[in-house]
N, C-alpha and C positions, 0 to 999 in steps of 0.2 A: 365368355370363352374367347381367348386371342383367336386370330385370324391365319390361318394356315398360310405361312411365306413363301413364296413362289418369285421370279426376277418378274417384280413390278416396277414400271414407270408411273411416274405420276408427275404430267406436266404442272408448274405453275411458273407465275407470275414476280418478278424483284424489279425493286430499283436502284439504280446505280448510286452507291454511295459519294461520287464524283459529279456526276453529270445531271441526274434525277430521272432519267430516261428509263424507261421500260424494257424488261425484256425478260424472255422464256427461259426457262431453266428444266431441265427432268431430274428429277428425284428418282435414283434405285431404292424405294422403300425396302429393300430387303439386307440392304449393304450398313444395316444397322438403326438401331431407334435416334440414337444420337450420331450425328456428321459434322464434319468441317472439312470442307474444302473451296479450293479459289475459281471464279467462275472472272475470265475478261468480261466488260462490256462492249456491246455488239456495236455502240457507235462510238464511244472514248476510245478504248480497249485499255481502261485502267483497269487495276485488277481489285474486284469485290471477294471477300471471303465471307461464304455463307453458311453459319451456322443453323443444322436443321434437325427440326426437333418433329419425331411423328408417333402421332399416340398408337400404343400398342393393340387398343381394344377397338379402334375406328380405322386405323392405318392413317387420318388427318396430316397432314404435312403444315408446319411453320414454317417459317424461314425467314433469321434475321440476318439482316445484312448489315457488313461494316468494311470500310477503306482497309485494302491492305498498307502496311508498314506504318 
């Protein structure tokens, strides 16, 4: 049985497809199973676009990253 949606955050972890550095990102799991949107990075401030992908029946959060343009 799916999980009843309510505005969930779900912190994780990316790395900059520019620089390779680390950094936080939240996920609104409820703003859809599938996402794409641009995150800068906290120490380049190139901009990463992060496609997230979250299973329906665990709420599990992906997240690939890739260089914008």
């Amino acid at each position: 049985m799916p999980v009843a949606l309510k505005h969930i955050e779900e912190e994780q972890v990316v790395r900059c497809a520019w620089c390779l550095h680390e950094f936080e990102v939240y996920v609104d799991v409820t703003a859809g199973l599938e996402q794409t949107y641009m995150e800068e990075c906290q120490v380049c401030s190139r901009p990463n676009v992060l496609h997230v992908h979250i299973d329906p029946e665990t709420l599990a959060v992906s997240i690939d990253v890739e260089p914008e343009g």
